[in-house]
C-alpha positions in Angstrom: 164.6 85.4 57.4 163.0 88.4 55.1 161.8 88.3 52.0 160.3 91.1 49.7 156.5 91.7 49.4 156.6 94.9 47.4 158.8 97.9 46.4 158.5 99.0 49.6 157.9 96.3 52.7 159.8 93.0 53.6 158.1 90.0 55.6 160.4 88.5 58.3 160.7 85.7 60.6 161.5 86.0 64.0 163.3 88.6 63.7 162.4 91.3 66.7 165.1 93.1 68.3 164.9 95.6 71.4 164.8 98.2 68.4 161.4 97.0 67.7 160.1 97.2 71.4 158.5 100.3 71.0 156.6 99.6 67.6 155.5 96.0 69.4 153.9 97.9 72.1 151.9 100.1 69.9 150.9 97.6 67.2 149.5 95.7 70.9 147.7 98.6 71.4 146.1 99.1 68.7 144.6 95.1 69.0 143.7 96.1 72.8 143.6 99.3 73.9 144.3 97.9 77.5 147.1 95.7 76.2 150.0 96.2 78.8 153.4 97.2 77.5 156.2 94.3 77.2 159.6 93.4 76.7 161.8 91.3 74.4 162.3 89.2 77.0 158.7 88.3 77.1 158.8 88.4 72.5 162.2 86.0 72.9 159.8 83.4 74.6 157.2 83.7 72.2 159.6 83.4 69.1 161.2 80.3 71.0 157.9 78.5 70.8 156.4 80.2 67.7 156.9 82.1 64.7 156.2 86.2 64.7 155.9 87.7 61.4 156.7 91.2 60.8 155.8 93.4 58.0 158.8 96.6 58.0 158.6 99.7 55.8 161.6 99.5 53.6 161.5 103.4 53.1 161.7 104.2 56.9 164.7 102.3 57.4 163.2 99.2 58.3 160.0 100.1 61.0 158.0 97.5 61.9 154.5 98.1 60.9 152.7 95.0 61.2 153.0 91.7 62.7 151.3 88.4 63.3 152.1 85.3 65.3 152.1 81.5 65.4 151.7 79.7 68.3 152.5 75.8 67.8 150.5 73.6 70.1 151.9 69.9 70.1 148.3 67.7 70.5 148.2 63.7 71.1 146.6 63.6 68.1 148.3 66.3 65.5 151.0 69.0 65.3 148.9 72.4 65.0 148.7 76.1 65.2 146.7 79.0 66.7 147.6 82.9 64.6 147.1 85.5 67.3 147.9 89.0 67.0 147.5 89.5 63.4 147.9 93.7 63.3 149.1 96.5 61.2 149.7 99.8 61.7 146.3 102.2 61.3 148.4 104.4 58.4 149.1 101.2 56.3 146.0 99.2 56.3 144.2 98.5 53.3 147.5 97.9 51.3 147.2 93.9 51.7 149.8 93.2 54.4 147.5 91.9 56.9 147.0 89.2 53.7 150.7 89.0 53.1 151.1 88.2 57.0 148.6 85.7 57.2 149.5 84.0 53.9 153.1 84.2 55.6 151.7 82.2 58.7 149.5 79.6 56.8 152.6 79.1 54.7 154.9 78.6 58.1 152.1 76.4 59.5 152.1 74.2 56.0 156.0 73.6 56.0 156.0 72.7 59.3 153.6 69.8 58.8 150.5 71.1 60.8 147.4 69.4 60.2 145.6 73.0 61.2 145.6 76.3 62.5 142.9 77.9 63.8 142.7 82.1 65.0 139.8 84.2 66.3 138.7 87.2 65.4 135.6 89.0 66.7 132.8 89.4 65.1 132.5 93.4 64.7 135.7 93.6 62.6 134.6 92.9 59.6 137.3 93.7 57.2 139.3 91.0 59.1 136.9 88.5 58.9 136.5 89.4 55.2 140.4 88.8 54.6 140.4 85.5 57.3 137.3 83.8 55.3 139.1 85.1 51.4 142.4 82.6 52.8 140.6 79.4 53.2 139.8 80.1 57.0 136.2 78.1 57.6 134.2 79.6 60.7 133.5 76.6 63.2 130.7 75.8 65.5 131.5 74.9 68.6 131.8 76.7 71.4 134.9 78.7 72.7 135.3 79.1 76.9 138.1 81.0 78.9 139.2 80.7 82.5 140.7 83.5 84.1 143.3 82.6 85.8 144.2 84.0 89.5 141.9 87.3 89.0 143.1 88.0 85.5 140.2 89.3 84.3 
């Protein structure tokens, strides 16, 4: 699925190729400098479980330049969502595609029936924040914990 978002970028659905491998891995590390490098075999498992948004520069024949994704968690209690990953490249920031991607995501999360969908974002990036708070995103108080698992720290 792609739809237009502009004269010059389309929004799509699941729809990462071994094209896009190397645009993946930088848009990674740009979130985390330290983010190891993956494979489509590792996106294909994501998109079976999830939804990953992509923004793509119709004037460079398609690049990827931005991207976001869905994770759907099945609770006893509700169907809901986590956004992770929510990046675009440095060059076209400030254009409103990390908006369009997120707006893209709540949408997803809304037509598949979700009672919520929750994301993190740290608290030193403050244009992100900005844009999460401006789409309806409410911060909570409770307290988030993490496990590493097997020394993967």
């Amino acid at each position: 699925m792609s739809k237009q978002t502009g004269d010059n970028f389309t929004i799509g659905e699941n729809d990462i190729t071994q094209a896009d491998m190397a645009d993946i891995n930088f848009l990674l590390v740009q979130l985390n400098p330290k983010a190891q490098k993956i494979d489509l075999k590792k996106v294909k498992v994501v998109m079976r479980s999830g939804v990953i948004m992509s923004v793509r520069d119709k004037n460079k024949n398609g690049q990827l330049i931005g991207m976001g994704t869905l994770l759907i968690v099945n609770k006893l209690f509700a169907l809901c969502g986590t956004i992770e990953d929510v990046v675009v490249r440095e060059e076209y920031r400030g254009q409103g595609l990390g908006r369009k991607i997120t707006e893209a995501l709540i949408a997803k999360s809304e037509a598949l029936g979700m009672r919520f969908v929750d994301l993190t974002s740290k608290p030193q990036k403050k244009v992100a924040n900005q844009l999460y708070a401006s789409v309806g995103f409410e911060k909570r108080k409770t307290n988030v914990y993490r496990r590493y698992l097997q020394g993967n720290k």
